[in-house]
C-alpha positions in Angstrom: 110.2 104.6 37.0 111.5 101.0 37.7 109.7 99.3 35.5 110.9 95.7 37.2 109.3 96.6 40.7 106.4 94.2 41.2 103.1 95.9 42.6 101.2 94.2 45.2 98.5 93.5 43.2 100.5 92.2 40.6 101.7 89.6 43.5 97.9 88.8 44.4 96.9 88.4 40.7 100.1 85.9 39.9 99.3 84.1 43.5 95.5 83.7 41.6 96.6 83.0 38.6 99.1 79.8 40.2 96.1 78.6 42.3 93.5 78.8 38.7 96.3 76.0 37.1 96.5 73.8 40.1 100.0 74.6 41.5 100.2 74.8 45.2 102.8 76.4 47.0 105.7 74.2 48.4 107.8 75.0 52.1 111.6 73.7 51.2 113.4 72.8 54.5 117.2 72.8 53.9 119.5 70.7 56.5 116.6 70.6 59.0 117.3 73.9 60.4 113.3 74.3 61.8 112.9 71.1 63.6 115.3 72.6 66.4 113.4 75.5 66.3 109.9 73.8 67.0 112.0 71.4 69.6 112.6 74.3 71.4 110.0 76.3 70.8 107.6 73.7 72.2 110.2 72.7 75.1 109.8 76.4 76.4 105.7 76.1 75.8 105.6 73.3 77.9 108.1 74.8 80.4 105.7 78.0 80.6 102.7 76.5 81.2 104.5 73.3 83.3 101.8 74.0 86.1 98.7 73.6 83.8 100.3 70.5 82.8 101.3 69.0 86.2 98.3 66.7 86.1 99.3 64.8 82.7 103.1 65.0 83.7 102.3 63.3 86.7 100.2 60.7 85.6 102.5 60.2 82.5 105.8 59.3 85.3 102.6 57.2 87.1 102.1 54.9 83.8 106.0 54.8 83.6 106.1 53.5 86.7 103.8 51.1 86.8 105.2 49.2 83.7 108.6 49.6 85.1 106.6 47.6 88.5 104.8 45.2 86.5 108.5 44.3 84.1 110.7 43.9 87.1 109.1 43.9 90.5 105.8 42.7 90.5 105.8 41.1 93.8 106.4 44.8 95.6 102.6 45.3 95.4 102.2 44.7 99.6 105.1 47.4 100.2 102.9 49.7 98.0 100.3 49.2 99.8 101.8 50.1 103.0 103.2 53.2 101.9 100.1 54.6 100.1 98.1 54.2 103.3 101.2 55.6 105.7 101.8 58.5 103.1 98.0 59.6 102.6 97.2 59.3 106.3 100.3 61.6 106.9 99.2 64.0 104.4 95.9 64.4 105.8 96.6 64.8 109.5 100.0 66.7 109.4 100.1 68.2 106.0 100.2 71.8 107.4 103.9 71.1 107.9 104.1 70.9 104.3 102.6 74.1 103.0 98.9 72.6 103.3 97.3 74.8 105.8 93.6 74.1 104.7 91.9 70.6 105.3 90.2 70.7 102.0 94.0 71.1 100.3 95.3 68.1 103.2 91.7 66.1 101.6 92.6 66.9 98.1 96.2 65.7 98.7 95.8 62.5 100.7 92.6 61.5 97.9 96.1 62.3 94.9 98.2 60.3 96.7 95.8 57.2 97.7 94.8 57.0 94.2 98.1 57.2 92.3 99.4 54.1 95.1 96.1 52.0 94.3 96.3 52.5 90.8 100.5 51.6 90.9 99.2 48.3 93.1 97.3 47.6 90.5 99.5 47.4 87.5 102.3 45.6 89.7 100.0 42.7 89.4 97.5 42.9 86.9 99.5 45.0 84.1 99.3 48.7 83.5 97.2 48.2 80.2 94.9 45.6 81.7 91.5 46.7 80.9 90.0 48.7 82.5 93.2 50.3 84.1 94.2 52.8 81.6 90.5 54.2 81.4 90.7 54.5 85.6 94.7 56.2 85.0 93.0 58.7 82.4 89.2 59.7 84.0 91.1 59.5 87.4 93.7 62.0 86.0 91.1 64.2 84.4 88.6 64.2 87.7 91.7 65.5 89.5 93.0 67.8 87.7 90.1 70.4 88.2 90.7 71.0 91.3 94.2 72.2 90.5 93.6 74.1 87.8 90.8 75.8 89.9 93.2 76.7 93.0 93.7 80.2 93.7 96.9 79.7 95.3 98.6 77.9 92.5 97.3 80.6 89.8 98.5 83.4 91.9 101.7 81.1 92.1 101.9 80.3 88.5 101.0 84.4 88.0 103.6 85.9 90.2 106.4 83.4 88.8 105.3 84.9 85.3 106.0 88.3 86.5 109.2 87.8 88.3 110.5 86.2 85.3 111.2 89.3 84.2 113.1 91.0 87.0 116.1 91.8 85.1 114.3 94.1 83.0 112.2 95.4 86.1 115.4 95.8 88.1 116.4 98.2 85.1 113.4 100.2 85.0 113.3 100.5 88.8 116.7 101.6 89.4 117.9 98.2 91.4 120.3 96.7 88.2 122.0 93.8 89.0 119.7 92.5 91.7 118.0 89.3 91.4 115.2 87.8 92.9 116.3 84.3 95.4 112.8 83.3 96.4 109.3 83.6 96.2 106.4 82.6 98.7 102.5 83.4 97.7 100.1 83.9 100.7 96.4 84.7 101.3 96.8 88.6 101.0 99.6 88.6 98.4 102.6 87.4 97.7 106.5 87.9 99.1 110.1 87.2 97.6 113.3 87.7 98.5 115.4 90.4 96.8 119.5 89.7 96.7 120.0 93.2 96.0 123.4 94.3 93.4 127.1 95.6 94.5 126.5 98.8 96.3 122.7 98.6 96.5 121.2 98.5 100.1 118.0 98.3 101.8 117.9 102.2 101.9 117.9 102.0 97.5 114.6 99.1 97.6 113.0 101.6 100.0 113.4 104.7 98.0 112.7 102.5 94.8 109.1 101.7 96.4 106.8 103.8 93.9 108.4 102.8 90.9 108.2 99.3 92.0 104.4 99.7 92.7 104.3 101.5 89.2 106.5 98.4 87.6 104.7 95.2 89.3 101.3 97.1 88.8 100.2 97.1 92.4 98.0 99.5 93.6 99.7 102.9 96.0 100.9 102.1 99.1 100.6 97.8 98.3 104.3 96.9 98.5 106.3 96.5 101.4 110.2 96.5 101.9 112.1 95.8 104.7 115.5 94.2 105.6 115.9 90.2 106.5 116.2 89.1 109.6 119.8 87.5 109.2 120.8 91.4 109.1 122.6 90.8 105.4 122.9 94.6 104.2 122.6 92.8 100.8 119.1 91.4 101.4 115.6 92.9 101.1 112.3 91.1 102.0 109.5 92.7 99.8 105.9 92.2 100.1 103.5 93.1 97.6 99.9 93.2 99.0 97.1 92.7 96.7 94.0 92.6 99.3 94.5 94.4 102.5 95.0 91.7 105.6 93.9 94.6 107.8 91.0 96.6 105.6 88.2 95.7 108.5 88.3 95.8 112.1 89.7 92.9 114.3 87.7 91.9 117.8 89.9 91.6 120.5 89.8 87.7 121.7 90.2 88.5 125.3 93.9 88.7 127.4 96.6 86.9 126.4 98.4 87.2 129.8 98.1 86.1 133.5 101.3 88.3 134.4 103.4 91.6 133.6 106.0 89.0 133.0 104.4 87.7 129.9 104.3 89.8 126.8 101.3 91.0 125.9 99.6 91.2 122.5 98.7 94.2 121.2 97.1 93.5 117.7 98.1 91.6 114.4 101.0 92.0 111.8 99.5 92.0 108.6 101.1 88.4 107.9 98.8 87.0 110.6 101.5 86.6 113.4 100.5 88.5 116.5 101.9 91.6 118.0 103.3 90.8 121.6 105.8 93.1 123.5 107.0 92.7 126.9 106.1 95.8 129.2 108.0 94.8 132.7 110.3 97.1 133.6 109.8 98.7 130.0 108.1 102.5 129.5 106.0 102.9 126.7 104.8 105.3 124.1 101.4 105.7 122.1 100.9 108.8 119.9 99.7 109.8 116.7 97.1 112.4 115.3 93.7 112.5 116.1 91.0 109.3 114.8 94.3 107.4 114.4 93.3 105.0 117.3 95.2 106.0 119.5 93.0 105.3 122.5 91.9 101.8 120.9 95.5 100.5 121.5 95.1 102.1 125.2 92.4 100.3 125.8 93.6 96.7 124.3 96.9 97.4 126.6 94.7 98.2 129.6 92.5 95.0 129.2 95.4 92.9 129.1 97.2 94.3 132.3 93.9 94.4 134.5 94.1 90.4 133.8 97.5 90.2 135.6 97.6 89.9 139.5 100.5 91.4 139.9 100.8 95.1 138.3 99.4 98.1 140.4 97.9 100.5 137.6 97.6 104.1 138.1 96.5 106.6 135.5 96.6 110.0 134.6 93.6 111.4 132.1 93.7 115.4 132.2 90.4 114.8 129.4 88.8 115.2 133.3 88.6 111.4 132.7 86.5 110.9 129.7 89.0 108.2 128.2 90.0 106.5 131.7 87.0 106.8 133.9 85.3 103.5 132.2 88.5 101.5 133.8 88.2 103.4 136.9 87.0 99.9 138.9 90.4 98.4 138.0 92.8 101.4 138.3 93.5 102.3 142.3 94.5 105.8 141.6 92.7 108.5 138.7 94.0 111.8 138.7 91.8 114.1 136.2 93.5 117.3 137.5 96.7 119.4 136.7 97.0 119.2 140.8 96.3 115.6 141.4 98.9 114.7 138.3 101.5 116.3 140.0 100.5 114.6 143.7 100.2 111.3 141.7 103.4 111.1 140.1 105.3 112.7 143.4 104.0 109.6 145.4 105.3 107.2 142.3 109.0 109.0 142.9 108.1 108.3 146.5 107.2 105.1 146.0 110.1 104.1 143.9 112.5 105.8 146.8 111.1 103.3 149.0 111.2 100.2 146.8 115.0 101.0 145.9 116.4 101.0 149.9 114.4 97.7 150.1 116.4 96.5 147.3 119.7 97.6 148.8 118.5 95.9 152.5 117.6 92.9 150.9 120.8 93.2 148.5 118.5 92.6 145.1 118.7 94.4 141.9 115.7 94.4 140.6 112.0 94.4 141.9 110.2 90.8 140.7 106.7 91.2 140.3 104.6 89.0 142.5 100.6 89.4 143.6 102.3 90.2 147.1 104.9 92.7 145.9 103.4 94.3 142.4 104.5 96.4 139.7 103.3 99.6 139.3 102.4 101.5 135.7 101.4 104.7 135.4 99.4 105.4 132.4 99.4 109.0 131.4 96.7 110.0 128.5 97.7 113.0 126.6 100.8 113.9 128.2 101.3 117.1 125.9 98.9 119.0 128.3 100.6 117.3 131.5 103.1 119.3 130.3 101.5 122.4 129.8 99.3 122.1 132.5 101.6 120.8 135.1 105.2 121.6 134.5 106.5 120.2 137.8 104.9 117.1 136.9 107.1 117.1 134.2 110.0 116.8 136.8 108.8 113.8 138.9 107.6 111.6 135.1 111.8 112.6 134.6 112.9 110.9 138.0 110.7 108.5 137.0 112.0 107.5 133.4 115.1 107.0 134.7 115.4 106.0 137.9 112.2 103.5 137.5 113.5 100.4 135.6 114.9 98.6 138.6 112.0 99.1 141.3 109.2 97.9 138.5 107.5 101.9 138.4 107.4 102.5 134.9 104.8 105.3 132.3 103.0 104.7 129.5 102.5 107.9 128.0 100.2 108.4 125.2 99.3 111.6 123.1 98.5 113.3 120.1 100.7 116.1 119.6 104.5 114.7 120.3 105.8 118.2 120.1 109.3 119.0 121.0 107.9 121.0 123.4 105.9 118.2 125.2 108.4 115.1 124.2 111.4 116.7 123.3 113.1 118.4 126.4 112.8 116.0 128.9 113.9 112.4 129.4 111.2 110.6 129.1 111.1 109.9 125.5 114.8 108.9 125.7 114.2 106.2 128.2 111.0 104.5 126.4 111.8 101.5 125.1 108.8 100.6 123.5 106.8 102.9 120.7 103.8 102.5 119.0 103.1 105.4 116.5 99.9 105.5 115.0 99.4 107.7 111.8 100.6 111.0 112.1 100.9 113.8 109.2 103.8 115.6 109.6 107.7 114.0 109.2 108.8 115.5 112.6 106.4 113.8 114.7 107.3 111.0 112.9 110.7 111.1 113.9 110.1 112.7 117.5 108.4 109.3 118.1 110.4 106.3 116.2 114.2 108.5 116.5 116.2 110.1 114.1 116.3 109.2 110.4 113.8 106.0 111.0 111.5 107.6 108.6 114.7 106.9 105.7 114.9 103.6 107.2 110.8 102.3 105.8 109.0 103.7 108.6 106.7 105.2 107.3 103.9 106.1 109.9 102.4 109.2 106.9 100.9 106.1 104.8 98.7 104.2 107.5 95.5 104.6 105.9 92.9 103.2 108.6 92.3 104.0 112.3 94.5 101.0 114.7 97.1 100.6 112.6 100.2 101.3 113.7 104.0 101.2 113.6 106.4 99.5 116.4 109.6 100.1 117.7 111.4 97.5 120.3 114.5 95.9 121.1 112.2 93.0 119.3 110.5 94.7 116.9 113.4 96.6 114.7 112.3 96.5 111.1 109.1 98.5 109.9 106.1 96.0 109.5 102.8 97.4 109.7 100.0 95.9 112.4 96.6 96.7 113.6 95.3 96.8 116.9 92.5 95.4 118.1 89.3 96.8 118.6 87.7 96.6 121.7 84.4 99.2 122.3 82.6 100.7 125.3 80.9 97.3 126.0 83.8 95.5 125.8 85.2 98.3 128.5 82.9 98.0 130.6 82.6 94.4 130.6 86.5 93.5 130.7 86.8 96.3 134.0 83.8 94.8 135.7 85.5 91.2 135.1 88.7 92.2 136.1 87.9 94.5 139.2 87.6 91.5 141.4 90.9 90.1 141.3 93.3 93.8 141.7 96.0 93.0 143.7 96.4 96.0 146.6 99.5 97.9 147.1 102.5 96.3 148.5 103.8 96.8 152.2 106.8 98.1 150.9 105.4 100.9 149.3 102.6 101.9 151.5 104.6 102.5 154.1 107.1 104.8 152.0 103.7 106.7 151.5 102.8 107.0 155.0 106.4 107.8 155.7 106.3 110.4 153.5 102.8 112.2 154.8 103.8 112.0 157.8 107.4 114.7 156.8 106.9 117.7 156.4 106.5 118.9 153.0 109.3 120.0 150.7 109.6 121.3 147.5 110.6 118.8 144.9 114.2 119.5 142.9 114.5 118.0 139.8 118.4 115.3 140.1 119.6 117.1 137.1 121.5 120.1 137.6 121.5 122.6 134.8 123.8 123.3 132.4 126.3 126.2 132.7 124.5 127.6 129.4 121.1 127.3 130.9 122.2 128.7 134.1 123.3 131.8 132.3 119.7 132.2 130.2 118.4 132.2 133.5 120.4 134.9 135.0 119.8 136.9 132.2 116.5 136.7 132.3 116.3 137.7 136.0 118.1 140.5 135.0 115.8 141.6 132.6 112.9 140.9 134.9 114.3 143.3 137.7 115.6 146.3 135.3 111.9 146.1 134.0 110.5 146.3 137.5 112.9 148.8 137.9 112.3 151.6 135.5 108.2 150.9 136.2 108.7 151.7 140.0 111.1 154.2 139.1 109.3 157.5 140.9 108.8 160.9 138.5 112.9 161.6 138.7 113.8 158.6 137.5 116.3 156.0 138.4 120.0 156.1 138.3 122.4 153.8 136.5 124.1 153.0 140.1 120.5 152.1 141.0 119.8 150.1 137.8 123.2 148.0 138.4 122.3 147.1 142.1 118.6 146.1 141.0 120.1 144.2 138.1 123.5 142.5 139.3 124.6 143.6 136.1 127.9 146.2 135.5 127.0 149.4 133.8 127.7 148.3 130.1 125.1 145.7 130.0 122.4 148.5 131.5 123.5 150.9 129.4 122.9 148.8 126.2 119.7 147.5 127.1 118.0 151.4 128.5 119.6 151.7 124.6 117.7 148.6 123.2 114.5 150.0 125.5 115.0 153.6 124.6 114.5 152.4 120.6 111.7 150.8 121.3 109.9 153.7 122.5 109.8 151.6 126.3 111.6 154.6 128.3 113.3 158.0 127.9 116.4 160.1 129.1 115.1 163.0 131.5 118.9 163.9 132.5 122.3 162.7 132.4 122.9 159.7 133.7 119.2 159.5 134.6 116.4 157.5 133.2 112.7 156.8 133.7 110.0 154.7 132.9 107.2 155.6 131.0 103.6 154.9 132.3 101.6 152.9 130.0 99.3 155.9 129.0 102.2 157.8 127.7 103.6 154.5 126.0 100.3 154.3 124.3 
């Protein structure tokens, strides 16, 4: 046992024991070596908490300069009048161009500004320690400053800058090393800064790095956004972190925004505010996503905008027998609400578009401009998975249509819930629209039937929209992933917007209603699709006539049976491909060998 150690309580007894005979403890500071250390120490305080401080900094560089007036050039006091009226009159009536989008921040920085000028006047001629003009530069200071500390914006501001102070660190945790953070904006819903991401990172790395950031930045799930700038940089990412949801309520559509199909038309609001407006001439259009996703909202915001223009013919298509299109019915010239009168509706649109394109090659034109006398016309189709169950060779005339239309102004709008490959993926119609909006949807291949191929890597991720009307859009304008929510307008809104609007349709050009007349007045003819299949679909097809006549075959067959001669001139097949399917059939109990060479069918109480 060391008897040397000293015990703790042998250090507190000693340290009362000192204190009982008066000696007090003494701090010994060699060379100086702690005044740098509470230099700096106080330098990075003041740093920290600069914004809290703003008020005394400012009226600290105020008294400065008011004895640097009052020493030198006392006789400026008229020229600072001038200016503090000029700038506090500016600040009030055009201080949104400075970040001051509220008038109380504009009245709060004019009342700054005219009070700093009159008090700077002031000590130009009178002296800044006249009486009582430090009292006025200190309760003056004081008044003012609670309004700044109080402001939510510059808290969050002061709060956000806190946490990206330590972006090196998060970068680390997140997997994004070596990125650093170039700017930072605060807003009303949140906040936004710019990312300059490391060598080798892209916007792909941020994207995939979106949970741990939520995790890291302590946001809540699904509250940060990341998508690329708009300069393009591959080295750039703009991320978003949301902290109260822009879009958690319903927004009341304001009315039409447009006169004409050749204005865009607004569809909703991105969640920064800035509206959602997408120009539809000579574009076709896609709306899907599941079920209560608002699908049919957005329809009906697009079809109260387009009943306001003069010059756009809208037909629709509703195989629901109507229940989502009849309340427009006043403003659209032609509802179909039948398998059957789809398929007539559509073949007058190719007929229609026949006759609009040998007008534009009389009058040597390119395109079809839109006029109240010569009108575009858009088909809107609602759920177009069961026209293309329903109506197959309906299918065929929306194809002609998707890619013939552009030019003659006929152009769909198809909405639906299930964008099967089925429904979407085997015809040309989803190739040829330009613009999509996809609503939620649950499954990653619907997500990528309707946005493309590998969008859903790319940010766009339609799985997390969490409230009915908000949506997702693809354009030629719209190429990076920001979410949006349509508007909302409901049944008495409907009705009251088609009853407005029925009064001023435009009526069907004389262009196209004489192609229509023209074309009652031929004789019917079947309509062939202008593709022509492909040498592999052409063979299916033969096959499958094959199989469809050697079936036949063997059931017609009489109690003898048939022979394989028979079989090969039923089939148009040659004798080893009949002889390996009566093999395949003969397996599967479908028909049995009676003789040589001689087969026949088996009735279906014998097959049972």
């Amino acid at each position: 046992m060391n008897r040397h150690r000293t015990t703790r309580h042998e250090m507190r007894r000693n340290a009362r024991r000192m204190r009982r005979y008066g000696v007090q403890p003494v701090a010994m500071i060699d060379d100086l070596e702690l005044a740098p250390l509470a230099i700096a120490s106080l330098a990075r305080l003041a740093w920290r908490y600069r914004s809290e401080l703003a008020p005394f900094s400012l009226a600290t560089a105020v008294l400065l300069t008011g004895v640097i007036l009052r020493r030198w050039c006392p006789e400026w006091w008229p020229a600072l009048i001038a200016c503090t009226a000029t700038a506090a009159t500016a600040l009030a009536v055009w201080g949104r161009w400075v970040n001051l989008p509220r008038p109380i921040e504009r009245g709060y920085a004019a009342t700054a500004t005219a009070f700093a000028g009159t008090w700077l006047t002031l000590a130009a001629c009178l002296g800044p320690f006249t009486t009582p003009l430090p009292a006025a530069l200190g309760i003056g200071t004081l008044v003012l400053a609670l309004p700044w500390w109080a402001h939510r914006r510059r808290r969050a501001r002061v709060r956000v800058e806190r946490t990206l102070a330590a972006w090196p660190d998060i970068a680390k945790a997140v997997g994004l090393a070596g990125s650093r953070v170039q700017s930072a904006m605060v807003d009303l819903w949140g906040y936004r800064f710019r990312l300059g991401l490391g060598i080798g990172q892209t916007v792909e790395d941020a994207v995939n790095a979106v949970p741990r950031l939520e995790s890291a930045l302590g946001t809540t799930r699904g509250g940060i956004r990341v998508q690329p700038v708009a300069s393009k940089k591959a080295n750039r990412a703009d991320i978003r972190v949301i902290e109260t949801d822009p879009h958690a309520d319903a927004i009341t559509w304001p009315g039409p925004s447009v006169t004409s199909i050749t204005q865009p038309v607004k569809l909703g609001l991105f969640e920064d505010g800035t509206p959602v407006r997408v120009p539809l001439l000579r574009r076709h259009g896609l709306f899907a996503g599941m079920s209560g996703a608002g699908k049919s909202g957005g329809v009906n915001v697009l079809l109260g905008e387009l009943t306001a223009c003069q010059d756009v013919i809208l037909w629709a298509i509703d195989l629901k027998r109507g229940m989502e299109l009849q309340p427009w019915a006043s403003c659209i010239d032609r509802l179909a609400t039948t398998p059957q009168e789809a398929e007539a509706l559509l073949a007058d649109a190719v007929v229609i578009l026949d006759g609009r394109a040998d007008d534009l090659t009389r009058r040597s034109e390119r395109v079809w401009e839109p006029s109240p006398d010569r009108p575009a016309l858009l088909i809107v189709i609602d759920e177009y998975a069961e026209l293309a169950s329903e109506a197959p060779r309906a299918i065929d005339h929306a194809d002609s249509i998707a890619r013939r239309g552009r030019a003659p102004a006929v152009n769909l709008i198809a909405a639906t819930q299930r964008p099967s490959k089925d429904a979407m993926g085997k015809s040309a119609v989803r190739s040829q629209m330009d613009v999509r909006l996809c609503f939620r949807v649950r499954e990653p291949r619907a997500r990528d039937l309707i946005l493309g191929q590998g969008m859903v890597k790319a940010g766009w991720h339609a799985h997390k929209l969490d409230a009915p009307g908000k949506f997702l859009i693809s354009s030629p304008e719209h190429d990076i992933p920001r979410r949006a929510r349509t508007y909302l307008l409901d049944d008495q809104g409907v009705q009251a917007t088609a009853e407005r609007h029925a009064q001023h349709r435009p009526p069907l050009d004389e262009v196209s209603a004489q192609a229509l007349q023209e074309a009652s007045e031929r004789p019917a003819a079947p309509f062939e699709p202008a593709f022509r299949p492909s040498p592999r679909h052409a063979r299916d097809n033969a096959a499958r006539r094959a199989e469809e006549a050697l079936t036949a075959s063997l059931r017609q067959a009489s109690s003898n049976g048939a022979s394989i001669g028979d079989l090969m001139r039923e089939t148009g097949m040659r004798r080893t491909w009949v002889y390996q399917r009566l093999q395949e059939l003969s397996r599967a109990d479908q028909v049995e060998q009676v003789s040589r060479g001689r087969w026949r069918a088996l009735s279906e109480d014998d097959s049972s």
